[in-house]
C-alpha positions in Angstrom: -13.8 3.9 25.0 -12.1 1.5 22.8 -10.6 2.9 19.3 -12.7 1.7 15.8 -11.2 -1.6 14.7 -11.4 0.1 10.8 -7.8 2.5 10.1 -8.1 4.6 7.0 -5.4 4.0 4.3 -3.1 7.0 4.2 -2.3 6.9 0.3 -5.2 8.9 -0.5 -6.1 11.9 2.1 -9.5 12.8 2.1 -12.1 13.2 4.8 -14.5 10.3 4.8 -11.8 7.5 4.0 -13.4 4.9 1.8 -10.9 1.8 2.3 -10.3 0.8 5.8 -8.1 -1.5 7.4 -9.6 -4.0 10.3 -7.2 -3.9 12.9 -8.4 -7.1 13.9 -8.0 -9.1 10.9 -6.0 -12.4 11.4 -2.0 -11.7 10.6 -2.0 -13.6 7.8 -4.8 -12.2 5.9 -2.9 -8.5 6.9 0.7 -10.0 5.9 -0.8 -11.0 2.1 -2.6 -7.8 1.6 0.6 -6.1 2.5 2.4 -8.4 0.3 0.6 -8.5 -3.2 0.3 -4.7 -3.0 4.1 -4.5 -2.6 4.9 -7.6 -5.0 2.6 -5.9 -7.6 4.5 -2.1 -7.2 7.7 -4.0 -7.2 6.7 -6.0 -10.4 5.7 -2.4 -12.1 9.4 -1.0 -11.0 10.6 -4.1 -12.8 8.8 -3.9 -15.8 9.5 0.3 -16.1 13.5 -0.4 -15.1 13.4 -2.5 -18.3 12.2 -0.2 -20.6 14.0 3.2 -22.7 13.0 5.7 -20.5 14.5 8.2 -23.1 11.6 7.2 -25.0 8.6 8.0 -22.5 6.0 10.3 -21.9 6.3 12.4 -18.9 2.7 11.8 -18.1 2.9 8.1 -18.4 5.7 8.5 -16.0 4.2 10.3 -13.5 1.1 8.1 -13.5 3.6 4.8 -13.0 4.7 6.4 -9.8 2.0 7.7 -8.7 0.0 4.0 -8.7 3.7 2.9 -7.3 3.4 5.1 -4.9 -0.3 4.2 -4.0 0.3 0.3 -3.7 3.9 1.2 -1.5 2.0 3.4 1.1 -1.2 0.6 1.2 1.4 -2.0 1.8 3.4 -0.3 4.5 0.3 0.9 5.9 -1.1 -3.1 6.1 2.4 -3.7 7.6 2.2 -1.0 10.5 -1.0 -2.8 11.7 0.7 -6.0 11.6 3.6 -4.9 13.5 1.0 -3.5 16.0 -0.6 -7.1 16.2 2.4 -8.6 16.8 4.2 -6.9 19.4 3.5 -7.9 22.8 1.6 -6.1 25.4 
């Protein structure tokens, strides 16, 4: 029996996933939905690294990481297929 083609995205654990990854998408289309998710959390880092953090909320921090942390994990789990397209069999 061959395994889905769809791979749940571990960020958010739940049991029916609802955003899948098709392990058959072409490279390239996996390699820039790995990319903007990690360009975006990077640009958030940026963007909070550049600011008082004296001055903020500990709510607003949490949710910054936490959408950080979201965007990382969907990234690396894009990359992980990628790197299973890629490596000869």
């Amino acid at each position: 029996m061959n395994p889905s083609p769809l791979i749940p995205m571990t960020a958010i654990d739940c049991l029916i996933p609802a955003i899948l990854i098709d392990r058959n998408a072409p490279p390239d289309v996996l390699h820039a939905n790995a990319a903007a998710r990690i360009l975006a959390a990077t640009q958030l880092m940026e963007t909070l690294a550049h600011r008082d953090l004296e001055l903020a909320d500990a709510v607003d921090l949490k949710q910054i990481a936490t959408v950080a942390m979201i965007l990382l994990r969907d990234g690396c789990d894009l990359l992980d297929v990628l790197g299973w397209r890629l490596r000869p069999e």
